[in-house]
C-alpha positions as CSV (number, residue, x, y, z in Angstrom):
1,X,13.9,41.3,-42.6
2,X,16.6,38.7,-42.3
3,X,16.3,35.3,-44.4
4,X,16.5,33.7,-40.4
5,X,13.8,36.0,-39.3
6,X,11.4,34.9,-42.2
7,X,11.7,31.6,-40.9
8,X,9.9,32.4,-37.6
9,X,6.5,32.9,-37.5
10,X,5.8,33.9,-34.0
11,X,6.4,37.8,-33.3
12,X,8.4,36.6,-30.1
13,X,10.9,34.3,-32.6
14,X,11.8,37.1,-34.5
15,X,12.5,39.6,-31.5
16,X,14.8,36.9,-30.0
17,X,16.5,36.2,-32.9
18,X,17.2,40.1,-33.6
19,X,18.2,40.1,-30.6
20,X,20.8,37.4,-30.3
21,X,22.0,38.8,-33.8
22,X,23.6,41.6,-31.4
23,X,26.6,40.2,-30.3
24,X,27.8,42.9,-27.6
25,X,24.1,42.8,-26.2
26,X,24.8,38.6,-26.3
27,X,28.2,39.5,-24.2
28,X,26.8,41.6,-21.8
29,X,23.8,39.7,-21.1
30,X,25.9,36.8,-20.5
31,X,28.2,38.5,-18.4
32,X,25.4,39.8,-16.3
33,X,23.9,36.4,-15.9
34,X,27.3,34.4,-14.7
35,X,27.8,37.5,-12.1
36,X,23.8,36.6,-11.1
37,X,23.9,33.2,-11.2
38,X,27.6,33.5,-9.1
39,X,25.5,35.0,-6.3
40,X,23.0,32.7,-6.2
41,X,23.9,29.6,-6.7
42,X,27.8,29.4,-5.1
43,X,26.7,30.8,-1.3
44,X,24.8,27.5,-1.0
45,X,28.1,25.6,-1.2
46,X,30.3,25.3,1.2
47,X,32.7,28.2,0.5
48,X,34.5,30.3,2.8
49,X,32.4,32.4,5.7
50,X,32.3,36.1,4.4
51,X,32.6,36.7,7.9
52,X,35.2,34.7,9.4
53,X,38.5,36.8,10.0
54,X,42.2,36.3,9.2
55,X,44.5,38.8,11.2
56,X,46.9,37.2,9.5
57,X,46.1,37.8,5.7
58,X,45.4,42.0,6.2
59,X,44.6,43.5,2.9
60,X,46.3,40.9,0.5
61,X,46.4,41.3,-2.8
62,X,44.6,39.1,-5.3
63,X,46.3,35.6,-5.5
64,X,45.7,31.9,-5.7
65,X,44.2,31.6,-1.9
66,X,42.1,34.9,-2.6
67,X,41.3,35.7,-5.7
68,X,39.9,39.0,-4.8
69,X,42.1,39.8,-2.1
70,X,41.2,40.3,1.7
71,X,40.1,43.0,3.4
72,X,40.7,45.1,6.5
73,X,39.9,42.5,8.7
74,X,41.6,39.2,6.4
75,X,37.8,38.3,5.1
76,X,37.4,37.1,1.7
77,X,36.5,39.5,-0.5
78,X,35.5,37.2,-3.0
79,X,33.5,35.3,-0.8
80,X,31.4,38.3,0.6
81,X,31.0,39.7,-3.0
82,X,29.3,36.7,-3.7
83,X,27.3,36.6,-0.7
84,X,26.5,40.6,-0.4
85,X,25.5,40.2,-4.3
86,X,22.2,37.8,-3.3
87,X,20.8,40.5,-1.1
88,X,21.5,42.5,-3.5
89,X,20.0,41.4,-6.3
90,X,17.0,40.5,-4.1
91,X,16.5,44.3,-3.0
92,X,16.9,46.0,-6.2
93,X,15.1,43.0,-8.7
94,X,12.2,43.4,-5.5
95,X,12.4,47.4,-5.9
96,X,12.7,46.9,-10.0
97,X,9.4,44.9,-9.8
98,X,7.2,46.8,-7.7
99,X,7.6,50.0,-9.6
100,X,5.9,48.4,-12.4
101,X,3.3,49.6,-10.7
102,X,3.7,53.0,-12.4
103,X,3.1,51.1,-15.6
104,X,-0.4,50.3,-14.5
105,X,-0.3,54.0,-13.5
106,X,0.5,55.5,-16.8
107,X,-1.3,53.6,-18.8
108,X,-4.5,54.2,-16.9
109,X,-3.5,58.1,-17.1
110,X,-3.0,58.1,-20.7
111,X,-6.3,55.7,-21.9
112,X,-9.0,56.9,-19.5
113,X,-7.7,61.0,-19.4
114,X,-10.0,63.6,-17.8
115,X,-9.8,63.4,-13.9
116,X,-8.2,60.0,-13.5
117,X,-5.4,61.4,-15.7
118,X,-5.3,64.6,-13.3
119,X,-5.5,62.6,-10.1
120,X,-2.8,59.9,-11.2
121,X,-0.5,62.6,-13.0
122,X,-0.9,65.2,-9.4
123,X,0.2,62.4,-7.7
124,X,3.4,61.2,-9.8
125,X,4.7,64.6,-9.3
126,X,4.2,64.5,-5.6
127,X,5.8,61.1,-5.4
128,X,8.5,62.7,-8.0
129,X,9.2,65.6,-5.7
130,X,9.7,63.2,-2.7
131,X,13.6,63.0,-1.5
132,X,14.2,58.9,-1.8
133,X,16.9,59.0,0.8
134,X,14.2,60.9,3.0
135,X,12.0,58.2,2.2
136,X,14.4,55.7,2.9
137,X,15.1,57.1,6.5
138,X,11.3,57.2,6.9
139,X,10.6,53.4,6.0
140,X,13.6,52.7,8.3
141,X,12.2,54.2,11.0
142,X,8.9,52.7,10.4
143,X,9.5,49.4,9.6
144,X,12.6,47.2,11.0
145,X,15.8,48.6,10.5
146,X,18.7,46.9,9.1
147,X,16.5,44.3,7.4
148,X,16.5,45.8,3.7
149,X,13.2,47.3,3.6
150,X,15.1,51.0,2.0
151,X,14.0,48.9,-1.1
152,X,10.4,50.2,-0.6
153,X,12.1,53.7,-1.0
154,X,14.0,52.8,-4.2
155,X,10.7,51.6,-5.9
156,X,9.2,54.1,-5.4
157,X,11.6,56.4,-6.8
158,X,11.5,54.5,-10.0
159,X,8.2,54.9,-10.6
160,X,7.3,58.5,-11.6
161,X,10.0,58.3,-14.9
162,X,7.8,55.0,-15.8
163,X,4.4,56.8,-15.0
164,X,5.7,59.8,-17.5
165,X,6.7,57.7,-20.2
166,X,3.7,55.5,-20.5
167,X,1.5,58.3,-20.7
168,X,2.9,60.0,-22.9
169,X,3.4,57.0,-25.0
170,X,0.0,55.9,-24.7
171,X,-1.6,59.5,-25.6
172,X,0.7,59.4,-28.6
173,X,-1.0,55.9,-29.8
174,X,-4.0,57.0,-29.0
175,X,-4.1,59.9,-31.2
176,X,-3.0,57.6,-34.1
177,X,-5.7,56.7,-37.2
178,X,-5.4,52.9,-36.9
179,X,-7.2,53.7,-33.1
180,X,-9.6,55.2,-34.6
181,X,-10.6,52.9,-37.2
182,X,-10.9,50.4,-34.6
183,X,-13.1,52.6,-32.3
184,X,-15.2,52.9,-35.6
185,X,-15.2,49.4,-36.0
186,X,-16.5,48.8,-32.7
187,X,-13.8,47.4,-30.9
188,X,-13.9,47.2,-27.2
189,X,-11.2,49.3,-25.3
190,X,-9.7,46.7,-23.7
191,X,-8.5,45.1,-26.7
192,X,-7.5,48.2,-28.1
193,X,-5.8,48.7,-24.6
194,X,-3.9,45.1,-25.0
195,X,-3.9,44.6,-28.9
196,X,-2.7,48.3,-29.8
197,X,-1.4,50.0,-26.8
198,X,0.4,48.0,-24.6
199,X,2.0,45.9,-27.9
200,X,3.4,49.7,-29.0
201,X,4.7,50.9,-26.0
202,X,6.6,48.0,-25.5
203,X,10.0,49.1,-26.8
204,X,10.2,52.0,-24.6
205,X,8.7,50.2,-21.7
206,X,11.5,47.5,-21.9
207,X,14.5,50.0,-21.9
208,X,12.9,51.9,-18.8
209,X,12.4,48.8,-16.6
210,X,16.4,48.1,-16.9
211,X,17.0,51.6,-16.6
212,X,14.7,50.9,-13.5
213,X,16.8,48.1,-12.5
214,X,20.1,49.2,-13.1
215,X,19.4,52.4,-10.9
216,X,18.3,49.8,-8.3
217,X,21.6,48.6,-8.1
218,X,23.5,52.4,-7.8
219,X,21.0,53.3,-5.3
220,X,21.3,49.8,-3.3
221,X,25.0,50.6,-3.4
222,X,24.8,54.1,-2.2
223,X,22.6,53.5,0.3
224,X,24.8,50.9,2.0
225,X,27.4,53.0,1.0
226,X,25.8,55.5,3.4
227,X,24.8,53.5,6.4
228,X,21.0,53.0,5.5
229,X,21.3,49.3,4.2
230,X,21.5,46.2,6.3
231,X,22.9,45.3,9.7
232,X,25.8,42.9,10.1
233,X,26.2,40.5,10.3
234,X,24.2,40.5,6.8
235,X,26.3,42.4,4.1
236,X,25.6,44.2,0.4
237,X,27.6,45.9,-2.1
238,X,27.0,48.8,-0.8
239,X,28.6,48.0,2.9
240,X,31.2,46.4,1.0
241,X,32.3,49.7,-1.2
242,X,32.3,51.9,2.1
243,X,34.5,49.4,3.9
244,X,37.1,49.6,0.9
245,X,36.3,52.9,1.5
246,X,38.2,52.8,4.4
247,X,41.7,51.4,2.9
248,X,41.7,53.0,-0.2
249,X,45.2,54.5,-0.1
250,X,46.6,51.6,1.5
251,X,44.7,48.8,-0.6
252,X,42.9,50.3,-3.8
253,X,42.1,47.1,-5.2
254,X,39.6,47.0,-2.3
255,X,37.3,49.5,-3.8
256,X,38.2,49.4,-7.2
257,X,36.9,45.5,-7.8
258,X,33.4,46.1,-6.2
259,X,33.4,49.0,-8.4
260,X,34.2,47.5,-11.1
261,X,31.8,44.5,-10.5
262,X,28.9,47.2,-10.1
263,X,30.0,49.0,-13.1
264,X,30.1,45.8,-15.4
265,X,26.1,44.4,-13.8
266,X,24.8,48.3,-14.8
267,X,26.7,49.0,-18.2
268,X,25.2,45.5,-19.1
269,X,21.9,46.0,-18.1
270,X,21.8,49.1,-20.3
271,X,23.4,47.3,-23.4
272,X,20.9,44.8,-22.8
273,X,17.5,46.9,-22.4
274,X,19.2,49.1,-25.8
275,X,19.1,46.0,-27.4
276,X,15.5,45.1,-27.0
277,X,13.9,48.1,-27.9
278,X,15.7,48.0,-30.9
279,X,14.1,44.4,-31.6
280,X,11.0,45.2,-30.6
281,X,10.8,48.2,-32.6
282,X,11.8,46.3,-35.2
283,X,8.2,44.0,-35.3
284,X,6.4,47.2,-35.0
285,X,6.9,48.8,-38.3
């Protein structure tokens, strides 16, 4: 333990400042925040419409009017980057937070056992085994279309990895001598549930849920990529990279910066939630 660390007293203190001691993780989790924050907060200004069209500024290049270039039509990419990113972040942080659910599910697996760990653990697999881009046709058809509700579809999918690994992690704890000490002490399960459990899987748990999100994003993008996302004139990432799509001989740059944008949010995600576990693993010992 660090002289710094010694300093804090409060189990959170000390996993902030091991994790702030990580300078790439520091770099990528500000980098993933300005690109946030950029979609959030600039669309409520008054910059350019992503939708308004220039015949006369065709797939231009990246200069001091548009600093991402236009595309086929003479929109600013910039402009509907920013714009597609709020939707977005909203489907996949939306998708990212409902699969917690499998948390709740794999914890209740793991502690309880017998049946309820049968029932919940049959289930997972059937949900595991379920196509999500089937899924995502299905909720399309039964809900409105074109409105972003595939995000149903992409939670989901995220949450039979995070039913798995908190089971397991939890039956691992379980079978641990400090639990049974405080069974033999008489300590109720719930706070050997929120005291022992819960603190222990944390590490693991943290990595998984920006796994979670960061596979929000690719799916977002590839669903939009594929025609199941939104309806103009609302736009995502993913309707962005299969309209640059379209000019990709002519205009690379038109693909290549939402890619690269989508690259940068997911690499950081991971760097981040890497960088976490590692802190948190850290108190544990």
């Amino acid at each position: 333990m660090s002289g710094r660390e010694k300093t804090v007293r409060t189990p959170v203190g000390r996993i902030a400042v091991r994790f702030f001691a990580n300078r790439a993780a520091v770099v990528c989790l500000g980098i993933f925040l300005f690109i946030l924050l950029a979609c959030l907060i600039i669309p409520l200004f008054p910059i350019r419409d992503p939708e308004k069209m220039n015949m006369e500024a065709l797939l231009q290049a990246p200069n001091g009017t548009y600093w991402m270039g236009t595309d086929i039509y003479g929109r600013d990419l910039l402009s509907r980057m920013l714009h597609g990113g709020r939707l977005t972040f909203n489907i996949c942080f939306t998708a990212a937070g409902l699969s917690l659910f499998g948390l709740v599910l794999g914890v209740a697996a793991g502690f309880f056992g017998g049946r309820i760990d049968r029932v919940i653990s049959r289930f997972n697999d059937a949900v595991a085994s379920i196509p999500i881009f089937l899924l995502a046709v299905f909720i399309e058809m039964c809900l409105p279309a074109g409105q972003g509700n595939y995000k149903y579809a992409i939670a989901v999918a995220l949450m039979p990895p995070l039913v798995r690994l908190s089971r397991n992690l939890v039956l691992e704890i379980l079978d641990c001598e400090y639990i049974e000490a405080a069974r033999a002490l008489g300590v109720s399960p719930v706070r050997i549930a929120a005291g022992h459990v819960l603190r222990n899987i944390s590490g693991p748990v943290i990595v998984q849920v920006f796994t979670n999100l960061s596979d929000a994003i690719l799916t977002c993008t590839i669903m939009g990529y594929l025609g199941l996302g939104v309806r103009m004139p609302r736009v995502e990432w993913g309707t962005i990279v299969k309209e640059g799509f379209q000019c990709i001989l002519r205009a690379p740059l038109q693909i290549v910066l939402p890619c690269l944008v989508i690259f940068v949010c997911v690499l950081s995600l991971n760097v981040v939630g890497n960088a976490l576990r590692d802190a948190v693993a850290k108190e544990e010992r």
